[in-house]
C-alpha positions in Angstrom: -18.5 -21.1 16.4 -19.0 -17.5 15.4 -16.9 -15.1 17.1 -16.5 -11.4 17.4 -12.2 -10.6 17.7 -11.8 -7.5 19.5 -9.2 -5.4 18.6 -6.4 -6.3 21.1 -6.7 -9.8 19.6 -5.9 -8.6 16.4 -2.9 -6.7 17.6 -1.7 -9.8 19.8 -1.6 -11.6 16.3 -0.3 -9.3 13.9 2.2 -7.5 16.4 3.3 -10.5 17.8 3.1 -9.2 21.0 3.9 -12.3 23.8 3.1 -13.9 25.5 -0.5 -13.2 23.9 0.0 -13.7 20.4 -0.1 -17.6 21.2 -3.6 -17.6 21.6 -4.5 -15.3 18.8 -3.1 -17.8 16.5 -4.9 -20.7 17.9 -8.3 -18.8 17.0 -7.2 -17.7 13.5 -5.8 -21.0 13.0 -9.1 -22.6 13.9 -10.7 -20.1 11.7 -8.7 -21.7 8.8 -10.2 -24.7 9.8 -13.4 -23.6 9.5 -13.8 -24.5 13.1 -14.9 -20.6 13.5 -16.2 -17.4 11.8 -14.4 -14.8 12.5 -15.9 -11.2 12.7 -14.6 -7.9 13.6 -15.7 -3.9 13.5 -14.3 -1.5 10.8 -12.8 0.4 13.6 -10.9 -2.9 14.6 -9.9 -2.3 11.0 -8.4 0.8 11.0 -7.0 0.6 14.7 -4.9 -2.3 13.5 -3.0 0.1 10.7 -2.9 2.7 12.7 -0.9 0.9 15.2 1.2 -0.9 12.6 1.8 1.7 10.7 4.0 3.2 13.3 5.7 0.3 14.2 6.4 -1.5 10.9 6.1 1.1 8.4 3.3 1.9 5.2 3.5 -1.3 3.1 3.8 -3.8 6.2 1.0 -2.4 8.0 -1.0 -2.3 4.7 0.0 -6.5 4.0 -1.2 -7.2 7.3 -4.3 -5.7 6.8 -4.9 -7.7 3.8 -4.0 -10.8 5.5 -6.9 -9.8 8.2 -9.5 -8.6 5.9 -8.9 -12.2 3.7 -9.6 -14.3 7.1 -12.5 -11.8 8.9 -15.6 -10.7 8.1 -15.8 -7.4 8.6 -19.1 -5.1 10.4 -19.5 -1.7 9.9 -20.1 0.4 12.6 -23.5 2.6 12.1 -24.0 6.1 13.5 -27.3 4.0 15.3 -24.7 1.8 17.0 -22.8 4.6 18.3 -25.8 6.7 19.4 -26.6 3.6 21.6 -23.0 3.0 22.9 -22.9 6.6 23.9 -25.8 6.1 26.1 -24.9 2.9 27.2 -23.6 1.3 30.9 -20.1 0.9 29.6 -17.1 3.0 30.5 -15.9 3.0 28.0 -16.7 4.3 24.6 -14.9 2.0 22.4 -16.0 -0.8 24.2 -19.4 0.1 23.9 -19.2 0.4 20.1 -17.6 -3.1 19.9 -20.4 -4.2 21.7 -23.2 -2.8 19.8 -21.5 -3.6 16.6 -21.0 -7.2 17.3 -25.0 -7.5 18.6 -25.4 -6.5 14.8 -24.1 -10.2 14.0 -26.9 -12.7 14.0 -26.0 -16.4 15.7 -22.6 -15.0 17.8 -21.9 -16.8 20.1 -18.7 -14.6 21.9 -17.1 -11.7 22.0 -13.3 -12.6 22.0 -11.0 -10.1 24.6 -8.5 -9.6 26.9 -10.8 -7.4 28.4 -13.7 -9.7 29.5 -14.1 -7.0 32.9 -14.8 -4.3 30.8 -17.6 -6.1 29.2 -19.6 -7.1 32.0 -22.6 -4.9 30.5 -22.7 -7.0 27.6 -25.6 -9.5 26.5 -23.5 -11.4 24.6 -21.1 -13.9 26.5 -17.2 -12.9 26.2 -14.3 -15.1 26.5 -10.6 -14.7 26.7 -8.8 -16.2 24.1 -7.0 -18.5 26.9 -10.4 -19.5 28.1 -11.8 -20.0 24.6 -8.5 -22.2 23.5 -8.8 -24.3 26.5 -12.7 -25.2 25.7 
């Protein structure tokens, strides 16, 4: 399957936050399967440091990264993209970017998020990771 990680997945992982970073494994271990693609926004990118950095320091933030970029492809967002998120039905900017930016990726088939409610706007089917694990 080809599936768009949202941010907060990429945090579970990497932060180890519980008890959410169990499923965020199970998709990034699947990935290294090659039972999925994974794909992601640049600002997923640099939202990931950012948090990082202030938790674990420079140089662990910055090895975490790498780990990610090796095991996601990455989209960049466009000025286009945000143009249309700022006009869209989401609440929420950020969201609406993520959206846009993963409709950019041909043959997706999810969006993966904690936040499937504020997605309900989107035309591409989201999934939890729980839900998605399950399946």
């Amino acid at each position: 399957m080809n599936l768009f990680i949202d941010t907060n997945i990429i945090i579970d992982l990497v932060a180890d936050r519980k008890p959410f970073s169990k499923w965020a494994y199970e998709i990034f271990k699947a990935q290294k399967t090659r039972e999925h693609i994974l794909f992601t926004s640049s600002s997923s990118i640099l939202t990931t440091y950012y948090i990082l950095e202030k938790h674990l320091g420079p140089s662990k933030a910055r090895k975490a990264v790498k780990t990610i970029l090796d095991r996601l492809k990455i989209q960049s967002i466009t000025s286009p993209m945000m143009q249309t998120a700022l006009t869209s039905r989401f609440k929420d900017f950020e969201d609406a970017v993520q959206h846009e930016c993963a409709k950019a990726i041909q043959n997706l088939d999810y969006i993966v998020t904690r936040n499937t409610k504020d997605f309900k706007y989107s035309s591409i089917k989201t999934i939890s990771p729980e839900e998605l694990i399950v399946k």
